[in-house]
C-alpha positions, 0 to 999 in steps of 0.5 A, a space after each residue: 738502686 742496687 748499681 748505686 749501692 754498689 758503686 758507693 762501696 766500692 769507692 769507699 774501698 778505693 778511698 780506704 785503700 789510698 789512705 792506707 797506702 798514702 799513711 804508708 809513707 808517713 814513717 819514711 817522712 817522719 824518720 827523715 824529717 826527724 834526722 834533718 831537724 833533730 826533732 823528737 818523735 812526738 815534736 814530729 807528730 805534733 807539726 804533723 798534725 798541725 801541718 795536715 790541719 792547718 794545710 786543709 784549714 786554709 783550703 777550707 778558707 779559701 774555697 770559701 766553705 761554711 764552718 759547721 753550724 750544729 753542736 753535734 758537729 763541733 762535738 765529732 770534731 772535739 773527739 777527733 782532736 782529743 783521740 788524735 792526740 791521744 794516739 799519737 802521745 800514746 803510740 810514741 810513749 810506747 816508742 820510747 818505753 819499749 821499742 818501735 817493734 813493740 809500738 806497731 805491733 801492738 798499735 797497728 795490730 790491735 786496732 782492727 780487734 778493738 774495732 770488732 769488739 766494739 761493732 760487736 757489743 754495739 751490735 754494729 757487726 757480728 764477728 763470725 769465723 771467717 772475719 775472725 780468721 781473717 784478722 787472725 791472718 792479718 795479725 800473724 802477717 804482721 808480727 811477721 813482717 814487723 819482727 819480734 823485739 831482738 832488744 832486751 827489754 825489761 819487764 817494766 818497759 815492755 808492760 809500759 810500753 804494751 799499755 801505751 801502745 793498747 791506749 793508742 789503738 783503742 784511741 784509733 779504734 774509737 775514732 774509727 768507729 764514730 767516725 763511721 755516722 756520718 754528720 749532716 753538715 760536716 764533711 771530710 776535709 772539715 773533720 780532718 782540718 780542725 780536728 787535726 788542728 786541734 789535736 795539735 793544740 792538744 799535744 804542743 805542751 807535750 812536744 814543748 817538753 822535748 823541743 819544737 823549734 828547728 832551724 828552717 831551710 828547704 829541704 827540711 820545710 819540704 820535708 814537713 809540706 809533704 809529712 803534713 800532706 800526703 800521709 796527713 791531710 790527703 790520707 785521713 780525708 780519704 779514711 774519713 770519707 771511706 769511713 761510712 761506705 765500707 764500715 769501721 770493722 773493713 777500715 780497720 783491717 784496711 789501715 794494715 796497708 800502712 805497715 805493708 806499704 812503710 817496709 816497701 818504702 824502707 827497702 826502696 829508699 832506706 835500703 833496708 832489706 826484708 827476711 824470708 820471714 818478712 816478706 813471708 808476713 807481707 804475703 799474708 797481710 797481702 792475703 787478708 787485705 785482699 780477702 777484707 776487701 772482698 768481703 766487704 764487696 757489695 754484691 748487685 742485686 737483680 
């Protein structure tokens, strides 16, 4: 029994760890989809969205599989598509109100707190030292790697922007959280598909404001297939069904391989270069990533 335990918490780490590295290309994606259509920010995010959803929606289709037949399952999968929406409005308000500096730092940095808050009024998960000091390394990491804002931005736009970007992340946070009880009936993939779905649904009024269309040819379509694939369809499947093996308090802290991948990625392929600074921050980020997965470790018990 103890063998089994341990095999399944380590393969939700893997699972975790893919999906924040998969998620990692999605800003690289986004910004050169964004450049060959001139879409918004928040039209990419919507035809993200449905992309990822509809790609697993059709493979659900095809493989034959039967849709959820309880209320609780729909449930999850309305809660799903409402936060995933929210998120992504939230996350690219804060864009625009303050900057993207701003908006992943406080997003992505306040997510694996909002988590720990609510593992520990819930009585899910104490926070003790070592946990707190290991958010406490990831969150320094961060603001390191990604920069303070050199922008002069007005106290409106920044207290806009810092509350857009809390939303996003409480938005994320929750759907970590209850995503973590797994549903009988209701799988990965089927969460992924129809939640994303739906909260593409949700967010096409929105993206309708600034405009959707896009004149359509190969390298801009490639573009979205593999937006909608990679850091969409394929890495949330992945955070879902990692999710309920190594708990949302790990997964939160995980999701920070995102950033550290997404500046790896944009040195590579953009060009741009990391400060002694940066690379000072994605060394400790590297630390509390691999100190997170080593607490959450299941241990084999004789």
């Amino acid at each position: 029994m103890s063998i089994s335990l341990s095999k399944t918490g380590r393969s939700g780490l893997v699972f975790l760890v893919g999906a924040g590295m998969l998620w990692g290309t999605g800003g690289l994606l986004g910004t050169l989809l964004g450049r060959a259509t001139g879409l918004s920010p928040v039209a990419v995010a919507t035809c993200r969205l449905a992309a990822g959803g509809l790609l697993l929606v059709a493979l659900l289709a095809l493989s034959r599989r039967p849709w959820p037949r309880n209320l609780l399952a729909w449930r999850r999968i309305g809660a799903v598509a409402a936060l995933a929406a929210t998120f992504q409005a939230c996350y690219f308000g804060a864009v625009a109100a303050s900057s993207v500096s701003v908006a992943t730092l406080i997003t992505i940095g306040a997510s694996p707190v909002v988590v720990a808050l609510l593992e520990q009024v819930t009585g899910r998960r104490a926070v003790d030292r070592r946990r707190a000091a290991t958010i406490g390394l990831a969150l320094a990491g961060l603001a390191l790697l990604v920069g303070v804002p050199s922008d002069d931005l007005d106290a409106t736009g920044l207290l806009a922007g810092a509350a857009l970007a809390i939303a996003a992340a409480g938005a994320f946070a929750a759907v970590t959280v209850i995503s973590a009880r797994p549903i009988p009936g209701l799988d990965a993939m089927t969460t992924t598909g129809l939640g994303f779905t739906g909260g593409a649904v949700i967010l096409m009024p929105l993206a309708l404001t600034t405009g959707i269309t896009f004149e359509p040819n190969a390298g801009s379509l490639a573009l979205l297939a593999a937006l909608g694939l990679v850091p969409t369809a394929v890495a949330y499947t992945l955070y879902f069904r990692g999710l309920p093996d190594a708990g949302p308090g790990t997964a939160a802290v995980l999701a920070l391989l995102e950033p550290l991948t997404g500046a790896m990625l944009a040195a590579i392929v953009l060009g741009e270069r990391l400060t002694p600074l940066g690379m000072m921050g994605g060394a400790l980020l590297t630390a509390a990533l691999l100190l997170t997965a080593n607490e959450s470790r299941p241990r084999d018990v004789a």
